[in-house]
C-alpha positions in Angstrom: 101.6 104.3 98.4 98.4 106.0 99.2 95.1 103.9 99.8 91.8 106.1 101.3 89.4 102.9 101.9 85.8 103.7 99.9 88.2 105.9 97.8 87.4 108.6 95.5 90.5 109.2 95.4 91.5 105.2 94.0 88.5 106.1 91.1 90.9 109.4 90.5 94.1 107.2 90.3 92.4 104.7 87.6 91.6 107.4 85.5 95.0 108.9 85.4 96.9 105.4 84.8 96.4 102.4 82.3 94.7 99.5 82.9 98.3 97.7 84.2 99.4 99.9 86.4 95.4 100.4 87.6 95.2 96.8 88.3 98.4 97.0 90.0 97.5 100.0 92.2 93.9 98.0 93.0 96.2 95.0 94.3 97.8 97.2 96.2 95.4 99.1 97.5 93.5 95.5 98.7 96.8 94.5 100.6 97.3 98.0 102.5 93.5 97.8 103.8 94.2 93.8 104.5 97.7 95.1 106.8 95.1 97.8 108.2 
C-alpha cells in the first residue's frame, strides 16, 4: 500500500474511504514510515 509521508495524497485517501477503513489506512500508513 501506498504512503507519501506529509501526504496529500493520505488527506485524498480519507476522503474517498469511511472512517474504518481511514483509520485503518492511517495505521498503516504510521507503520510503513516507522519500517522507513
Amino acid at each position: 500500500m501506498y504512503c507519501i509521508t506529509q501526504g496529500t495524497a493520505v488527506l485524498i485517501l480519507m476522503s474517498l474511504f469511511k472512517k474504518q477503513n481511514r483509520e485503518y489506512l492511517l495505521l498503516r500508513c504510521k507503520a510503513d514510515n516507522y519500517n522507513f
